[in-house]
Each structure stands twice: as C-alpha cells, then as structure tokens.
N, C-alpha and C positions, 0 to 999 in steps of 0.2 A: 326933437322927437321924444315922446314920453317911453320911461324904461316901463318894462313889464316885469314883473316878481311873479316866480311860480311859486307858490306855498305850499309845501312839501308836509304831509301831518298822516300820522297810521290812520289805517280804516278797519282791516279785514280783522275778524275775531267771531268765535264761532256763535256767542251773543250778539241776537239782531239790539237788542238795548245798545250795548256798547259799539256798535258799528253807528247808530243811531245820534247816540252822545257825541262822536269823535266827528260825526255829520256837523252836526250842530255847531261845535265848537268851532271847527274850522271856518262856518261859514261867520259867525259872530264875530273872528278873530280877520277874516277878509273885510266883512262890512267893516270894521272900523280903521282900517288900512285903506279901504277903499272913501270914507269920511274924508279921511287926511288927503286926501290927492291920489296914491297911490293907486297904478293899473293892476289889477292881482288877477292872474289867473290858478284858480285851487283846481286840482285832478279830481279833490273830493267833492268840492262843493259843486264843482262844474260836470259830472260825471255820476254821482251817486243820485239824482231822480230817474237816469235811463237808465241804471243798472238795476232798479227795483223792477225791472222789464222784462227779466230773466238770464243778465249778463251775467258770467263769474265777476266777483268782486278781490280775488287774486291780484295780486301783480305779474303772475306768468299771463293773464289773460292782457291786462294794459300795458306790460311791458313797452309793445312798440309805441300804443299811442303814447304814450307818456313819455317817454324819450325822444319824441318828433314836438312836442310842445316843448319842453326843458329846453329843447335846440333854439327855439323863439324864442326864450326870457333873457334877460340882460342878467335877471339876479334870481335868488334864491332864497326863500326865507325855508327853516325847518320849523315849525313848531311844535316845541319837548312837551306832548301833554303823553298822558300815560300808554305804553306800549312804542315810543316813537324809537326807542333805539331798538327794538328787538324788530320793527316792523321791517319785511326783507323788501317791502317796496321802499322803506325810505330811507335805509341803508345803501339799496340802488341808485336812487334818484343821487345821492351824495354825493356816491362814487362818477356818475353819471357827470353829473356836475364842475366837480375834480377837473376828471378827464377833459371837460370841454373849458375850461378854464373864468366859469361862470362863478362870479364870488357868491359864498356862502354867510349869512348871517342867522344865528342861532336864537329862537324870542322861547321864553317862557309863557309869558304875559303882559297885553299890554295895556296902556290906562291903567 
C-alpha cells in the first residue's frame, strides 16, 4: 500500500502576492515529490483554488479539515520556505502530528 505525505508549508499573510508565492511554491515542491513516486497531499495546493471562492484562508477556519487529513497520512513533510515557523497553522499541524505519532521530516529544498 502506497504511503501518503501531508506537506505542511505557511499560507495565510495579509499580502495576496505572498499567499500567492507560498501557493506556488508548495505546489512545485509537491509536483516534484510527486515525479519521484511520492503520494502528496498539500492543504495548500489541494485547498487554495476553493478558497479564492470566499473561504477564510486562516487556520481557525481549516483547523478540523486539516486535522482529519493529517489523521490519513503515514508521514509528514514541513516545508521551511519563509514564514513556516511563525505560521500557527504549521506549528499546529507539527504538534498535531507529534501527538499522533506521524514521523516528521523537515526539506528546505529539493533537486
């Protein structure tokens, strides 16, 4: 059975640019996780087209979903691009993570 990796990356900032970029970025840093074999489910990448719909893009608003998918994943990737440790969604997801005893692996960058 193939593992699945939730990829855990900041989003929320009061510049639609930078919510934009961290859009991006995540989703560039899944396709090539997803190249390699890898099942990736991103909160961002899989979430940020409906929430241009009129969704909050908070994490008090995705808290639950996002904690019902994490509970699916085998593993955990973060990815450290700018804002990921102040981000209180991806601080959560860690903790979240922790708690459920889902290994964490920290990328920078990959390729």
């Amino acid at each position: 059975m193939p593992k699945l990796i939730y990829l855990a990356s900041p989003y929320s900032h009061d510049d639609s640019d930078v919510r934009e970029r961290r859009f991006n970025e995540v989703c560039r840093v899944a396709a090539k996780l997803m190249k390699g074999g890898e099942f990736v489910y991103s909160p961002i990448a899989h979430t940020h087209p409906i929430a241009q719909f009129g969704l909050p893009g908070d994490w008090s608003y995705w808290e639950v979903f996002d904690t019902l998918m994490l509970s699916k994943c085998d593993r955990m990737f973060v990815l450290m691009i700018d804002g990921w440790f102040e981000s209180k969604g991806v601080q959560a997801e860690i903790r979240i993570a922790e708690k459920r005893g889902i290994p964490i692996k920290y990328i920078k960058e990959l390729f």
